[in-house]
N, C-alpha and C positions, 0 to 999 in steps of 0.2 A: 383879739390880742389877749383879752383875761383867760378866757379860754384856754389858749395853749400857756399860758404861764400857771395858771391852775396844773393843769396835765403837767409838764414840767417837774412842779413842785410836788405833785401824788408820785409820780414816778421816782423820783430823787428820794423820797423823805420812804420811800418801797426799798430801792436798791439800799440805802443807807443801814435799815432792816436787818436785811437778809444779812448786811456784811456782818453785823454786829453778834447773827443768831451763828452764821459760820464759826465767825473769829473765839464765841464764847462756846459752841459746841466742840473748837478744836482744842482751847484749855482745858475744858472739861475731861473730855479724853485722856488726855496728856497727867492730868492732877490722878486720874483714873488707874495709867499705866503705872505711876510714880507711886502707886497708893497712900495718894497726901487725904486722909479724910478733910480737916480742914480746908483746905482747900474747895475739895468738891463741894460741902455745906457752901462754902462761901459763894463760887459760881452757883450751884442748884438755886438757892438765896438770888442771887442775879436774873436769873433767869423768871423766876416765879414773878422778881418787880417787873420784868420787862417783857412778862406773859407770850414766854416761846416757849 
């Protein structure tokens, strides 16, 4: 039973992740097209804390 509630929790706390590295790679873009420097400092800054 810990077993798969381990596996569960790797996996969730993985997809959770990825959604975070998407949803900041799609502002990023977006701050990119807009050419907000600010902005981008600020996401790149996010990203560096959250080592993606």
């Amino acid at each position: 039973m810990m077993n798969r509630h381990s596996h569960i929790l790797k996996q969730t706390k993985t997809a959770h992740r990825e959604t975070l590295k998407k949803h900041l790679q799609h502002r990023l873009e977006a701050a990119r097209n807009q050419g907000n420097d600010q902005l981008i400092k600020q996401l790149e800054a996010e990203a560096r804390y959250l080592n993606f």
